[in-house]
N, C-alpha and C positions, 0 to 999 in steps of 0.2 A: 685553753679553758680549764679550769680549777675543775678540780674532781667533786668539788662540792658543790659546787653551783649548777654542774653536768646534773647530781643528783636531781637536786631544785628544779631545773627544769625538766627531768625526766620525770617526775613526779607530778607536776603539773599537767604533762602532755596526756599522760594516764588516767588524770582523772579528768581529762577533757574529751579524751575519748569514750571513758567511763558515760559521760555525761552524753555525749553524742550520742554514744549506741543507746540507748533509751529511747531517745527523743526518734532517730531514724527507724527504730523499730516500730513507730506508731504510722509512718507513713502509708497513704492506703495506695491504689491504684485509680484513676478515674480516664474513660475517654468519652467527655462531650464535645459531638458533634457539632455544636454551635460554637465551640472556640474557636472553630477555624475562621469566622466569618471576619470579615474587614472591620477594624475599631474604629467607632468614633467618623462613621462614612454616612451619607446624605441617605445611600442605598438601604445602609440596615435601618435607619431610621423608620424609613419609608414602610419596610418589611416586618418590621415591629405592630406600625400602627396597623397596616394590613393585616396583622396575623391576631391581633388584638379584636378588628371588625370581624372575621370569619374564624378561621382555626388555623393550627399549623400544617405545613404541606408535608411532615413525615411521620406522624404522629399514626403510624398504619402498618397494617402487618399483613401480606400475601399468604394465603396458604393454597396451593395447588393441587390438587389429589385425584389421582388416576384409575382406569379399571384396567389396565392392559389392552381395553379394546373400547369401543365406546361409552361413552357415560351413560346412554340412554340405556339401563340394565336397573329391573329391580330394587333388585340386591346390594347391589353396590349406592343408589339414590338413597336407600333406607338409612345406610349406613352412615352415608354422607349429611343428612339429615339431623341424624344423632350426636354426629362429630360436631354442627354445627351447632347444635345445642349445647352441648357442652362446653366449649368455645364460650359462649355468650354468659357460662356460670361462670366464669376464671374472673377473681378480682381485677381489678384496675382497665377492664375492658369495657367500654360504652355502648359499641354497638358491632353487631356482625351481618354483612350483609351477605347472604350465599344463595345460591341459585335454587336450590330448596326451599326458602323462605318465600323466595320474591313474587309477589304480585303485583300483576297488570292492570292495569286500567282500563276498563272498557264503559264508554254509553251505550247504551240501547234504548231503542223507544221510551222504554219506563224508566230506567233509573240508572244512575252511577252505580255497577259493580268495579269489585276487582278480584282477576279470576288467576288462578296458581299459574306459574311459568311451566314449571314441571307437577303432571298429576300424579303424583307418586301413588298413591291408591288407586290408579286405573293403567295399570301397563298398556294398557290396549291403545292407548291416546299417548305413546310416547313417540309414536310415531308423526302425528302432527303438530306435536309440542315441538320433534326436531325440525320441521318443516318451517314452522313460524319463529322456530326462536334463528335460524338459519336467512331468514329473511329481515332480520334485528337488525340495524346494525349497533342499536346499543349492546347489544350483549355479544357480539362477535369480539374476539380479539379481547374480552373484559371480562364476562363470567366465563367465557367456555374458549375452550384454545381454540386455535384457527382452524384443526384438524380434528376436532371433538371425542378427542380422546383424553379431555382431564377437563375440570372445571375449577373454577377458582373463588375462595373463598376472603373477601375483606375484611379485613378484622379493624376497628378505630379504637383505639387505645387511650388512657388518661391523656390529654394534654400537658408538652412539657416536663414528662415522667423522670421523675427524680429516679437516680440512679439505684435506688438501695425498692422502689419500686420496677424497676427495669429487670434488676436481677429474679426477684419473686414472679414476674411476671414472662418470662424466657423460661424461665426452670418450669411452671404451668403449663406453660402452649407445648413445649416439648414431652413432658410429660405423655397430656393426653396426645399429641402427635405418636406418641411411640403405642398409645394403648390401644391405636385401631390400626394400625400398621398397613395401611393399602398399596396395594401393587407398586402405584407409582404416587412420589409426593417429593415438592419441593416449597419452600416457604424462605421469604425473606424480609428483612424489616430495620426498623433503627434499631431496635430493642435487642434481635438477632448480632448486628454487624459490630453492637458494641458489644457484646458478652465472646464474640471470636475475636477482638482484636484487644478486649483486656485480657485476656484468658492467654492467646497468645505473647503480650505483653511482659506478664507475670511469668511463664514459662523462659522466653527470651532474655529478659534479665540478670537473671541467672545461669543460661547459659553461656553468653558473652562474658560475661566476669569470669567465668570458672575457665572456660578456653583462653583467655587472656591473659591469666594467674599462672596458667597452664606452659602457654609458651614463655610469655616472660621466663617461668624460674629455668626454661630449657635455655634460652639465651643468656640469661643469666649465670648460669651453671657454663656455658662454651665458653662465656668470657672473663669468669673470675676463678670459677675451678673450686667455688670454697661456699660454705654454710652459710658465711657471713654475707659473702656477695649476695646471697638470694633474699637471705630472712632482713637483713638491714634496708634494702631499696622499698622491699615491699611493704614492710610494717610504716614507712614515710607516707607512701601513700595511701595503702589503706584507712591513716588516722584521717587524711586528708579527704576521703569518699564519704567516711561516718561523719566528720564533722560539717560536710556540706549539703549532705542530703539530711541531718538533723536542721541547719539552717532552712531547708526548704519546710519541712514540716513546722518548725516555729513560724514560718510566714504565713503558712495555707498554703502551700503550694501541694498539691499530689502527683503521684507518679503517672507522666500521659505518654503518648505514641512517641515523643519526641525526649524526652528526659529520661528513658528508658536505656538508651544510649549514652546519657552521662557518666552511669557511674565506669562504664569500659572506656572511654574515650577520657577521664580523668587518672585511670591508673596508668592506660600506656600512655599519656604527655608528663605525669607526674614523673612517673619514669627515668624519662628524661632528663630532668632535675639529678637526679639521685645520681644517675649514673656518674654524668659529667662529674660531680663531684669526688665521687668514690673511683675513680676510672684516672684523676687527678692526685689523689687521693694517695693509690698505691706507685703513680709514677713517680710522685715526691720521694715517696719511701726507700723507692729501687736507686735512687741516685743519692744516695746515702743519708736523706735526711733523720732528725731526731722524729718521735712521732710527734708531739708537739709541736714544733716547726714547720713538720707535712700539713699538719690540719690548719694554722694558721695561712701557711703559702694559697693553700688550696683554697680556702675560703676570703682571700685576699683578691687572688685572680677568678679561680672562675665563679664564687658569690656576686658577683657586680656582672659579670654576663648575665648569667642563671638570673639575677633579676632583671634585666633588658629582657631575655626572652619568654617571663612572666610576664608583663608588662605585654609584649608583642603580640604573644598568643591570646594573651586578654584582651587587644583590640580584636582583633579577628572575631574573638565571639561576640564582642558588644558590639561590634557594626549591626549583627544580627535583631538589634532594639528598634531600629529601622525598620524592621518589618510590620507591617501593621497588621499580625497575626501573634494571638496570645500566646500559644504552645512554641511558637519558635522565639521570640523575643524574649520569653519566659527561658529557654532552653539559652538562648545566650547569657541571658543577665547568670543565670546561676552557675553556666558551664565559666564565665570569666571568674566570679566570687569562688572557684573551683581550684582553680588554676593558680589565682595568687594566695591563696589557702594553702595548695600544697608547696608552694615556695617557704611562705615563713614556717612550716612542718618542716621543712628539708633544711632550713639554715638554723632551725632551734633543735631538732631532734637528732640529724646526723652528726654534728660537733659533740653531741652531752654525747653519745653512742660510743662514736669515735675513740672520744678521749677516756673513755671506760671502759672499752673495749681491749686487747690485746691486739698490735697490727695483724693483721690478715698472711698467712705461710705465702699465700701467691706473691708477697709481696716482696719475696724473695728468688721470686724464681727469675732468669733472665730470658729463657726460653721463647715464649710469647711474645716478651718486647721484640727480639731480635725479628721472627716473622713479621711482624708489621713494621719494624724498622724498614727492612726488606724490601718487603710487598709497594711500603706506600712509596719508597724513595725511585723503587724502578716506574710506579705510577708518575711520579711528579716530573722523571725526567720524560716520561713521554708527553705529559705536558707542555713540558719548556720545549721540545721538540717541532712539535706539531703546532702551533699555534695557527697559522692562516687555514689546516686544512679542518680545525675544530670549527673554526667560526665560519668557516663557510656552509660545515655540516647544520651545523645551528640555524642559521640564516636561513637553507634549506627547509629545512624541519621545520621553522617557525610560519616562513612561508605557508606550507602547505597546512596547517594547524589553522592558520587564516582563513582557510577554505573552506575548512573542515565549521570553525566556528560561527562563520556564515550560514550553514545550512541547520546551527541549531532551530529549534520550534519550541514556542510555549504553548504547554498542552497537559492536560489534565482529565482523568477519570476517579468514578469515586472510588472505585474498588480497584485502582490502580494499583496499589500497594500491594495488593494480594495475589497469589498466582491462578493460572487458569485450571489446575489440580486442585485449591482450594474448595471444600462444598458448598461454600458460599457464595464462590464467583463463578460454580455451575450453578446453582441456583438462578443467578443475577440473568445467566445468560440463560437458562431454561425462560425464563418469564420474556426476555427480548424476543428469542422466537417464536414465541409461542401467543404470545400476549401483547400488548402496546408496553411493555419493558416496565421498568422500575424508577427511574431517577424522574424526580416530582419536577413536570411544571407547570410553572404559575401563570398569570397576566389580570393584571389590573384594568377592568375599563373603566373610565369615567367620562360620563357624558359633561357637554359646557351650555355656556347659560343655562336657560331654564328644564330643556330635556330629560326627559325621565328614561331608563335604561330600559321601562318596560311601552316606550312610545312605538308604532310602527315600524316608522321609518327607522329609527336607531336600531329596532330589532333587524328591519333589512340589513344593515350595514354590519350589523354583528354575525346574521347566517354567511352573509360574504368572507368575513376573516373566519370564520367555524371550519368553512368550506378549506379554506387556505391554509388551518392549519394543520388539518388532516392529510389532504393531497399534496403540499410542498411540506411543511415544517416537518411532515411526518409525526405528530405528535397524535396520541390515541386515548382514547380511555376518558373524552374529555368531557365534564360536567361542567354545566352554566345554566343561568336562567333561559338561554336560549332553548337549550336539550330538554328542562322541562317544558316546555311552551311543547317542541315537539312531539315531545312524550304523549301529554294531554291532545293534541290535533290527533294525534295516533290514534287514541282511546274516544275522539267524537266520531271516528269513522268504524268503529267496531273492531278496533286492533287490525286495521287494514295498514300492514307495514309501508304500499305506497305514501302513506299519510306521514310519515315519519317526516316532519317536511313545515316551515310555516304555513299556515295561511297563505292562500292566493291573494285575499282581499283584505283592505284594513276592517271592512265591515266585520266581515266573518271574524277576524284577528279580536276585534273588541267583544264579538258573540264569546268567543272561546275564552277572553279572560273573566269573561261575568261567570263562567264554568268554573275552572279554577280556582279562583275567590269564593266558593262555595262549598268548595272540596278538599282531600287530608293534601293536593297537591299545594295549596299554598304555603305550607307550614315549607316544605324541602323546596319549593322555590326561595322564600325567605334567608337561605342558607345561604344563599348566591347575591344577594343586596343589601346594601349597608340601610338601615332606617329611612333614609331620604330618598332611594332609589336613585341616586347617583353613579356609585359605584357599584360593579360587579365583580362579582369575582370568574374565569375561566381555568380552572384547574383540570389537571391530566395527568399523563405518561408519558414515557418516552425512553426510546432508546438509550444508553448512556454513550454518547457518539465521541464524548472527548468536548473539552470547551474550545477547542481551536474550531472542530467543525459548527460546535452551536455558534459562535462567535460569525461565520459565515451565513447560519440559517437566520441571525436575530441581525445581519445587512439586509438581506434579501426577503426579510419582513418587515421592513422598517419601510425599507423601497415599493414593495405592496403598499401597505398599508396607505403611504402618503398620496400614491398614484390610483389605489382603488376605490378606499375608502374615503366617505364625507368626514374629512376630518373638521369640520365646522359643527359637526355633530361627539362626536366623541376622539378620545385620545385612548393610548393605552399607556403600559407600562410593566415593563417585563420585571418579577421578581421572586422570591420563592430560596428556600436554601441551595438548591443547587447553582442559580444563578449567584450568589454571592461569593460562594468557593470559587466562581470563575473569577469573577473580578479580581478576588485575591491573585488567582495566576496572573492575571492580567500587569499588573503589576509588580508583579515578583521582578521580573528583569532589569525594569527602570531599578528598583531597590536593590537588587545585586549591584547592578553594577554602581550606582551611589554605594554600596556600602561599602565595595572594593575600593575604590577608588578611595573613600575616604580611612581606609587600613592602612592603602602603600603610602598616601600623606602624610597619615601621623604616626609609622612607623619610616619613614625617612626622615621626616626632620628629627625623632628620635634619635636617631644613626648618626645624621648629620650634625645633633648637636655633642653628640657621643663622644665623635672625631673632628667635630670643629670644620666638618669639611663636605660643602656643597658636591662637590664630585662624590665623595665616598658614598652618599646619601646614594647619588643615584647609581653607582655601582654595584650597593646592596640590592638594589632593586631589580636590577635586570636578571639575577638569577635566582631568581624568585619570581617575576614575571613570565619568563620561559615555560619553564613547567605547566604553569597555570592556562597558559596557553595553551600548549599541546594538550593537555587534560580535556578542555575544550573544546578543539580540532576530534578527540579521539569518542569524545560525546557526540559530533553533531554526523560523525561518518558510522558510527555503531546507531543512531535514532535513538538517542537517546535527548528526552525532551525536557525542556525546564519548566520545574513546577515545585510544589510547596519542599519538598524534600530534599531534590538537585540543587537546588538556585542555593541551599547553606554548602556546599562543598567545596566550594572555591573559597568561602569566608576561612572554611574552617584548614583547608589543608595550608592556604595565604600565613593563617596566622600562627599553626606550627612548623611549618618548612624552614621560615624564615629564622628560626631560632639558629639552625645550623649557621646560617650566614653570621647571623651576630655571634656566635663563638669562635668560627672561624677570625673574624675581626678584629673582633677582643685582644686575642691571642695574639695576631699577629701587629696590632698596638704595640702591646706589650715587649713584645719579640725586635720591635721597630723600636722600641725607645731605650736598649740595650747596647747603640751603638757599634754594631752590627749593619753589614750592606743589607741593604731589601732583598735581596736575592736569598741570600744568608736568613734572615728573617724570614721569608715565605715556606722555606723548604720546614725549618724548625716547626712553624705553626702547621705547616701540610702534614706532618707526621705527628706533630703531638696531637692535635686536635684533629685530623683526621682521621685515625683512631676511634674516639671519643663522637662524633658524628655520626661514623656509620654504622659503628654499635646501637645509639640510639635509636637512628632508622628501621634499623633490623626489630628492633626492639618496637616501635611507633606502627610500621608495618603490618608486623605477626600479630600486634594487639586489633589493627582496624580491621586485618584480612579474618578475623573472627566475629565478624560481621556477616559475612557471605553467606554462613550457614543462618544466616535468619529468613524466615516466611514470608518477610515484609520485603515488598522488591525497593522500596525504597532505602531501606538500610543497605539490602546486600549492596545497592548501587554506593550509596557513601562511605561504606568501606571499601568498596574496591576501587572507586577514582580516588577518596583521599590516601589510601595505601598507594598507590601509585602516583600519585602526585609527591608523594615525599620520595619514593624510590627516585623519580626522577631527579629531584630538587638537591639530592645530596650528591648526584649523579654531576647534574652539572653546577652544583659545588664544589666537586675535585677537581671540573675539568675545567669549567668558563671560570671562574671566580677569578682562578691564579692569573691567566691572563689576562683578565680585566686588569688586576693589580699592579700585573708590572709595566702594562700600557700607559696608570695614571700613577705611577709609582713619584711623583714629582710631585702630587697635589698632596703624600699625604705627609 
């Protein structure tokens, strides 16, 4: 390459990076919760219009607060009072409902009252306010913990709360949270779990980059000994990080839970690239070439791998568009635009570098070569060696990895990703025991033909599944038009808790709605029925039990339901955000495995059409296959389950591993069409590009294994299977590959 045209394009890449870092400096951070939901499904349709007729199922905020001893104190009610007052002045809040507030319903002879829960201005009567409200069963387990030592405050928030309100409104609840400061208090919410997991996010990012910059230049420094090794690889890829996260801010895209990970997972594969080249690079040099000559050789031979294994590692991520989840198929499309981004960075900017650069001193020492001359040539004869007792170990190993990945599960929690030290996933679990839990659910009734939701009979068959879902689904905290109907029977009998209960008779049932209709209870039954009295709605709580166990509770109420209920009277229909994230898991699997499946396709016939040779296709594949397997086997004996985060691990380690293989190929092509025996040929590419491999690896490795230290269990998990997915793959790259090759050494 001319010295001038080096400039030309060194100049150009400078103000392209100029241009990029602007534009990626505007990027902001975002995690909505509603991107995880299934695109373009029959379900979110459904949950749309639902959420359109009533509200949305997490638009709420928990606040808990304790006295160290019981609630029924004074002092502490007063206070609680205030807090809740306060509370209900905070922007963007609609409504707070807290046990201090709440009034009951009572008839008497003369007239509709409704008389305080708690008499906070008569201590003397706290005592059979505990008696009656103990006999609740609304408020057991909902405003007051099962042990009555904290009570709970609901807070209903804007609907669909825009993010840049989310934040104002988190900074406020916290605020006054910290300004009455009680004994004990726990609070959780959407508003809450997004401001810990972008906060974390933005923390994160930055850490992984800096640990991965970190190791790299320490690998890089073991394996080239020089300035030049460290500051030339890295400045390739960094143009190639600012020019792809400026691409994502030109599109709209923001920084989510998922793409937080690109820019680590783009410097150590870019990496890669550089290496191969620069690692070629100085080999040319040490066997006497011109450096002109070197840089030509090198970009001759391995630029046309180095593109095969852009190409490769680009499927692996775009299988990932398959997913019908925005943040992951988003996380693919950009992480491939990433990847072939840092390729043409690595064949435009290392050659103008190169050849204006002065060769590298290491490139003169023979020292290093000799060690790996060494090292690899006593590896390869044990290779050639051993042949039946490796594949039978493999065979072994594979087997049991079979076992292993039989016993995977798809399963899912929402606060899965966080650990159980997190204060938010004690929070989550503070409200589980304490309370009917946190994770929202829904159910749709709707009655058929003419049937009104507020008819008798339809109401019988509705206390029926009420009953059901309390005592089997274990679900709690649950409002409908049924619970007021009971409410109000409650309040005609004098807040005589046995009442808590329909009507006996339809007669009386019709006395009690002419009540109703006359009173402020109509307006909060309206809340629960769409205009027509069709539909209802039955929302609640619940444990966060994982969607594999819900997936077994919404059989075994399907099975009720059909067997108890007049289904000639009404239907239901389970929905709500949590149920959507399930489906998603639900599915993840079927689309792993289509997405795998369709990576080793069009990266074999790749190969295949590379080498003109049906066999070699599927030779490449098996040791790449291998690994992925074991990976699998080693997931499903550690419990380790598949879900929005694992089910990409396999895409992603598939479509870097394999790089190795296509270099090793490459080379030994090349190596083969020198007229030289195969044998001769194999050993030449096992030591030159062998080398060159598991440098990269170490390098692919030490960048994922700076994953581990992140908060999100879901990261740590994807760097440490795909970090070990490549230790293996290059593993049995030195060991199976060889002998695949001189098994089909005829076909090539």
């Amino acid at each position: 390459m001319k010295k001038s045209f080096a400039r030309i394009l060194l100049f150009g890449l400078i103000l392209f990076t100029g241009v990029s870092a602007f534009y990626s400096s505007k990027l902001d951070f975002n995690y909505d919760f509603e991107s995880f939901f299934p695109q373009n499904d029959p379900d979110l349709d459904f949950f749309l219009d639902y959420r359109n007729t009533f509200e949305n199922d997490n638009d709420y905020f928990l606040i808990s607060i304790g006295n160290g001893s019981s609630v029924f104190d004074s002092t502490f009610l007063h206070r609680a009072n205030l807090f809740s007052e306060e509370l209900a002045s905070i922007n963007h809040v609609e409504n707070v409902a807290s046990p201090t507030k709440i009034k009951v319903p009572v008839y008497n002879s003369f007239a509709f009252m409704q008389i305080p829960l708690l008499h906070l201005n008569n201590p003397k009567k706290f005592k059979n306010d505990s008696i009656r409200i103990s006999k609740s069963l609304e408020f057991s387990k909902t405003f007051f913990s099962s042990d009555y030592q904290s009570l709970c405050i609901v807070i209903n928030h804007s609907q669909n709360i825009s993010k840049a309100a989310s934040d104002e409104l988190i900074i406020s609840l916290e605020s006054v949270i910290a300004k009455y400061n009680f004994t004990t208090i726990h609070y959780a919410g959407k508003v809450r779990g997004q401001k810990t997991y972008l906060t974390k996010m933005q923390f994160e990012l930055l850490l992984f980059l800096s640990i991965s910059i970190v190791l790299v230049i320490l690998f890089l420094f073991l394996t080239f000994r020089s300035v030049f090794g460290i500051v030339v690889p890295i400045l390739t890829v960094l143009i190639a990080i600012i020019g792809v996260l400026a691409i994502m801010q030109l599109s709209g895209k923001s920084l989510d839970v998922m793409s937080t990970l690109l820019p680590t997972i783009l410097f150590v594969v870019g990496m890669s690239d550089a290496v191969h080249i620069l690692n070629r690079y100085i080999e040319e040099l040490r066997s006497g070439k011109a450096q002109v000559d070197a840089i030509k050789v090198t970009f001759k031979e391995v630029g046309l791998a180095t593109l095969f294994t852009s190409i490769t590692t680009a499927v692996g991520f775009i299988t990932l568009l398959m997913v019908p989840i925005k943040p992951m198929s988003e996380f693919g499309l950009y992480s491939a635009i990433g990847v072939l981004l840092a390729f043409v960075i690595a064949i435009t900017f290392l050659p103008s570098a190169l050849s204006l650069l002065k060769p590298p001193k290491i490139s003169f020492k023979k020292s290093n070569r000799s060690f790996w001359n060494k090292t690899l040539s006593t590896s390869f004869l044990f290779v050639l060696r051993n042949p039946k007792k490796i594949v039978i170990t493999y065979s072994f190993v594979f087997i049991a990895a079979i076992i292993g990945i039989l016993q995977l599960k798809v399963d899912y929690k929402l606060l899965e990703d966080l650990s159980e030290k997190d204060p938010l996933q004690q929070d989550f679990r503070f409200f589980e025991n304490n309370y009917s839990g946190i994770r929202p659910f829904e159910m749709a009734i709707e009655t058929k033909g003419k049937n009104s939701i507020m008819d008798y009979e339809v109401m019988l068959e509705l206390d029926k599944l009420d009953s059901y879902l309390y005592d089997n689904y274990e679900a709690g905290f649950i409002l409908s038009p049924l619970s007021i109907v009971k409410v109000m029977n409650k309040a005609a009998h004098s807040g005589n808790s046995t009442y808590y209960k329909l009507p006996e008779t339809e007669a009386k049932y019709k006395s009690l709605l002419k009540k109703i209709n006359k009173s402020v209870a109509k307006k909060e039954l309206n809340k629960f029925l769409n205009d027509t009295k069709t539909l209802a709605r039955f929302t609640g709580k619940m444990d966060d039990i994982g969607s594999r166990q819900v997936k077994f509770k919404n059989k075994d109420l399907a099975t009720f339901f059909n067997t108890n209920i007049n289904t000639s009277l009404i239907g239901y229909t389970l929905t709500g955000t949590a149920l959507l994230v399930d489906k998603n898991n639900e599915s993840l699997a079927l689309n792993m495995i289509v997405g795998l499946a369709l990576a080793f396709l069009l990266i074999a016939v790749l190969i295949g059409f590379i080498f003109k040779s049906f066999k070699m296709a599927l030779i490449s594949i098996i040791p790449n296959a291998v690994p992925l397997a074991i990976i699998g086997g080693i997931m499903g004996y550690m419990g380790t389950n598949i879900n929005m985060s694992t089910s990409i691990i396999f895409s992603i380690a598939f479509g870097i591993a394999v790089d190795d293989t296509i270099h090793f190929l490459s080379k030994y092509k090349i190596e083969s069409g020198k007229n030289k025996s195969s044998l001769y040929a194999l050993k030449r590419t096992y030591i030159s590009t062998g080398k060159a491999i598991i440098l990269t690896t170490l390098i692919l490795c030490g960048g994922f294994i700076s994953l581990i230290f992140s908060d999100f269990k879901s990261t740590f998990l994807i760097g440490s299977y795909v970090g070990l997915t490549l230790f293996l793959a290059v593993i049995t790259d030195m060991i199976l590959l060889p002998i695949l090759l001189v098994k089909k050494k005829k076909s090539l």
